[in-house]
N, C-alpha and C positions, 0 to 999 in steps of 0.2 A: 758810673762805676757801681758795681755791686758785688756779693760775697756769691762768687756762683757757689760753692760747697756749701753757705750756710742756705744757698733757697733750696739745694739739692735736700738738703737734711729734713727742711720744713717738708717738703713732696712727702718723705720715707713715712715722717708722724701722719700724712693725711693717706696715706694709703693704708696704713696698717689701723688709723682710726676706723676708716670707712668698710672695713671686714670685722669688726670687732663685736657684731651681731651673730656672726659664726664663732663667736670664742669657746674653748672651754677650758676651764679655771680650774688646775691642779698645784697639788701645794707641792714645793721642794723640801726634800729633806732630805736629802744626800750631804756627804760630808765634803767638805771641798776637794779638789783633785788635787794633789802634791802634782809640781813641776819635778822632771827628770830631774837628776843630781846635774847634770851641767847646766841648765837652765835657771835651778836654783844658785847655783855658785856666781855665774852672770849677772843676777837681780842684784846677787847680795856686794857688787863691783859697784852698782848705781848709786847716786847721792840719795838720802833719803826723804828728798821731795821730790822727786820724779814722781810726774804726774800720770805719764803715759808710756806705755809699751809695748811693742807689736815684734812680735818672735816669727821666725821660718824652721821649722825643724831638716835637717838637710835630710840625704846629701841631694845635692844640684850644683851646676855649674853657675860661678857667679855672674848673675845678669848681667847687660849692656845699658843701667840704668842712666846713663847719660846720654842715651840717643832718644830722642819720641818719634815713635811711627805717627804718623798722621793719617786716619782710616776714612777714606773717601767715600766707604758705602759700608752699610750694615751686613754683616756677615758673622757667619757663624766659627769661633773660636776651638783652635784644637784642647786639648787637655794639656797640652805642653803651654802654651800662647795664654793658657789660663796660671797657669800655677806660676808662671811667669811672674806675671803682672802682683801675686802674692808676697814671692820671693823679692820684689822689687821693695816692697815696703820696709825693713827692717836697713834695704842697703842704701836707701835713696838719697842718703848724705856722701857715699861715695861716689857721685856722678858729679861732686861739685869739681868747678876747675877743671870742665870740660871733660871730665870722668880722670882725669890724668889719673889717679890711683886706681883705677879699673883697666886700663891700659896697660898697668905695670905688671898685674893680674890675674891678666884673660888665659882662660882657658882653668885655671881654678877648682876645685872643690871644696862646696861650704858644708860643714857638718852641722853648721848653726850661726843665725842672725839674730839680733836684737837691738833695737833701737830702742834709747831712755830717751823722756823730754820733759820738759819743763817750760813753763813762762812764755809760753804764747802770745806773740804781740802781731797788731796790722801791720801789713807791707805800709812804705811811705806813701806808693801810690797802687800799682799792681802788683801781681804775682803773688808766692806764696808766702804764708806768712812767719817771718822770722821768728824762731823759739831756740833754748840752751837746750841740747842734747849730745847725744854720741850715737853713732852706729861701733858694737860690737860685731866684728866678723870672727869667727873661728874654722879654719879649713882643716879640711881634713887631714891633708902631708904636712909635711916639713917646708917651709916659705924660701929655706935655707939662706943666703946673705942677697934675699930680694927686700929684707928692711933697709940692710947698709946701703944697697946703690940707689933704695927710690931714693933717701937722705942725700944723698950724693949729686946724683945726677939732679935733682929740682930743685938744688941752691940757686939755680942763677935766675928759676925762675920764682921760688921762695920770697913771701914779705921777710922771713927769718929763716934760725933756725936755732934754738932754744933749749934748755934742759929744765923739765918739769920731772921731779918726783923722782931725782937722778935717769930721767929718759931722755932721750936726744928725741923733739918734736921740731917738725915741720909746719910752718905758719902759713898760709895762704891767703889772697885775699882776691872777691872777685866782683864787679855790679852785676847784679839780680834784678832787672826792671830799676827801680829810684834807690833800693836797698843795696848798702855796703855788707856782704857776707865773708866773716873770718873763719876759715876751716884750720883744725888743728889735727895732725896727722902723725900716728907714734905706731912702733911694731914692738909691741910687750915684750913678747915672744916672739918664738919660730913659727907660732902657727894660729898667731891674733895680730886684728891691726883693729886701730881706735880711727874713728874719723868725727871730732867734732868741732860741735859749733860757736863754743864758748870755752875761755882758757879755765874758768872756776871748772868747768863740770868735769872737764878731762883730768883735772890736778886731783879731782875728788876720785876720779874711776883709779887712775894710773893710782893713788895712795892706798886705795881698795885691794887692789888688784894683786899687789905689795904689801900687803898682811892686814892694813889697817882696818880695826873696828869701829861698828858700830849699828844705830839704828837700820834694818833693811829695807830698801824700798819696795812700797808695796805689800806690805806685811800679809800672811798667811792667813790676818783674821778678819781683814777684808769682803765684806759682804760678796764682791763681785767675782770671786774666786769659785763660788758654788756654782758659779754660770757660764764658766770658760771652760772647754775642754782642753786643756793642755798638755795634753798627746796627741792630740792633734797636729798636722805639719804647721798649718797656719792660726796664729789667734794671735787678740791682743784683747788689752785692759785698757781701761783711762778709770780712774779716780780723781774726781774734781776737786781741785783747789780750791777754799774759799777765798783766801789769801792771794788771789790773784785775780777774783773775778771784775775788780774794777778797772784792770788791764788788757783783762783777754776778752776779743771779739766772740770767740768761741764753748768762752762761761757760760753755763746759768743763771750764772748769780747776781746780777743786776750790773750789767757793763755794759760797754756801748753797742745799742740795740742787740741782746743777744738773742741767739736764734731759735733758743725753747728756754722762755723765762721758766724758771723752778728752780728756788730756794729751798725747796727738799731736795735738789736732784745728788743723790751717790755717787754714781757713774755709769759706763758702759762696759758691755765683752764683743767680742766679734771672733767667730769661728767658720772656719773650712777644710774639710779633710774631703780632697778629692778623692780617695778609696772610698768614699760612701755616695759619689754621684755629685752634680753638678752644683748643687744649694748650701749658701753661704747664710750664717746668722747675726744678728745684730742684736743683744739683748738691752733693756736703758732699766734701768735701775732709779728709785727715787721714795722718798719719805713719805711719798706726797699717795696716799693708797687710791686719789681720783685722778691718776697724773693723764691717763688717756683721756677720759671726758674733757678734761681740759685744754689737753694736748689738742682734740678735735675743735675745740671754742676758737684755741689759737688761731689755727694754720689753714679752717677749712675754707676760708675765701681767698686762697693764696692757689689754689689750682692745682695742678701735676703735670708734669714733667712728660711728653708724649712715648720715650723710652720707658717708662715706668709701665707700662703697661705688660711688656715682657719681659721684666722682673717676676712675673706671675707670684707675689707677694702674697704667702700666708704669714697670719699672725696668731698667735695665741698670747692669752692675759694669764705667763706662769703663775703668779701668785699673787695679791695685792703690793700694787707699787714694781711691780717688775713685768714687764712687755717684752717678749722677743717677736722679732719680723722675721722670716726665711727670702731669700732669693732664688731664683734660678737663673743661671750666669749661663746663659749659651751663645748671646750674641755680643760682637765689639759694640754696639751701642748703648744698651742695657748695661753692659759690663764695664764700660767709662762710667756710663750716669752712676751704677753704686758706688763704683770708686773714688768721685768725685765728693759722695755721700759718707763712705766710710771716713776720708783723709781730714773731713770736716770735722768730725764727730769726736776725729783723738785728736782735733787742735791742727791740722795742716790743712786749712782751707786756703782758695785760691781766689782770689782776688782779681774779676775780669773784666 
């Protein structure tokens, strides 16, 4: 057994180690980028330990993320087939229970995705690794009474069905490889549905959501917020927990074997705005102002990845302690292996 997304992850540090003779080293000073007003109203719905976040700015129709293609050969990706695969990350908790709530769905439009997470733990044996979160969808129309009949019509196939935060939820339960996964399923509104993974996190979103204060996740003052563009259609943050690293495979912070030891490390961003062309970013962030030298000591007898190679990976050393890598996503080969890279990185590594 091994962590394919965390060796994915170690390849990314030794690729962007091994160009790091070509750097050049400018300082940031821009001020962080405010998130739209719905985006920030969304954050401020999450518990505030969420760790990680990964947004789709719409509109798009909501993916088919509960089916996997299976790519028999290397080929070259349309811009649709790409942004896809983007869109896919913020909804990738609606494909649970064989997508059934994607089903009820289809044909859709999302004005905006966001997926919160927290507490990242190993699968018992494979697959991927179970963590508390929610996917936030908000479409664009009116869902009209498509909350009242999913409620309805999936009672028989329902573990329950429940009332949190005076909302009528839908409990579900499914096996994941060894893992027991519970999905909790609520339509706020006419034109939001919640799909998560833990009954704490959804009781905190739905009390959110429903006026209640407090601390926001992910706060504004956030070092890694100078590093995301967030008008962009696609990005995401992680800000690492310490408080969790002796749990999560996918820490820093001294847990079991984790995959870039650093006890200084802050977090990550990751950005892609296909209106700018085909390259997606990765930035890591960390205390540590030798983290690449290091990073290269790590990881450089660990090899790469043969798809790596047409990632045509530039790096630059933003500033001391902050590293961004660029990809170029043209083929379905290259464009799994980053993905496999990215999903590691915000804590959804896969277990092969």
């Amino acid at each position: 057994m091994k962590i394919l997304g965390m060796s994915l992850l170690a390849a990314w540090i030794i690729i962007a180690c091994n160009t790091a003779s070509n750097t050049q080293i400018s300082a940031t000073t821009s001020k962080p980028a405010q998130p739209s007003t719905d985006v920030q109203e969304v954050l401020s719905w999450l518990p505030a330990d969420t760790e990680t976040v990964t947004v789709a700015n719409g509109s798009f129709l909501l993916p088919n993320v509960y089916t996997e293609k299976a790519e028999t050969q290397n080929r070259e990706l349309s811009d649709q087939e790409l942004a896809q695969n983007f869109e896919s990350l913020p909804a990738a908790l609606l494909g649970l229970n064989n997508g059934l709530i994607v089903k009820h769905l289809k044909g859709k439009r999302v004005s905006l995705a966001i997926e919160g997470a927290r507490h990242f733990r190993a699968p018992a044996a494979l697959g991927g690794m179970p963590f508390e979160g929610c996917a936030i969808t908000i479409f664009a129309g009116d869902l009209g009474d498509t909350g009242d009949s999913f409620i309805k019509g999936t009672q028989k196939v329902a573990l329950r069905v429940e009332e949190i935060e005076g909302q009528k939820v839908a409990a579900f339960q499914e096996k994941l490889e060894q893992d027991l996964w519970t999905s909790f399923v609520a339509f706020p509104s006419r034109n939001v549905v919640l799909v998560a993974t833990n009954r704490d996190y959804i009781r905190e979103v739905l009390a959110r959501l429903h006026g209640k204060t407090g601390a926001r996740a992910l706060p504004g003052s956030l070092p890694e917020w100078r590093h995301v563009n967030t008008r962009a259609p696609f990005w995401g943050l992680r800000h690492f927990d310490r408080s969790q690293g002796s749990a999560d495979p996918s820490s820093p912070f001294g847990g079991p074997n984790p995959a870039i030891p650093d006890e200084k490390a802050i977090g990550l961003t990751f950005n892609f705005d296909p209106g700018k062309g085909r390259s997606a970013t990765i930035t890591y962030l960390s205390g540590d102002k030798d983290i690449v030298a290091k990073m290269r000591s790590s990881f450089l007898a660990m090899g790469t990845e043969p798809q790596a190679e047409d990632l045509h990976v530039k790096f630059r050393k933003v500033e001391p302690g902050v590293v961004e890598g660029s990809y170029n996503l043209e083929h379905s080969g290259p464009v799994q292996y980053f993905f496999f890279v990215l999903e590691a990185m915000l804590g959804h590594a896969v277990y092969l």
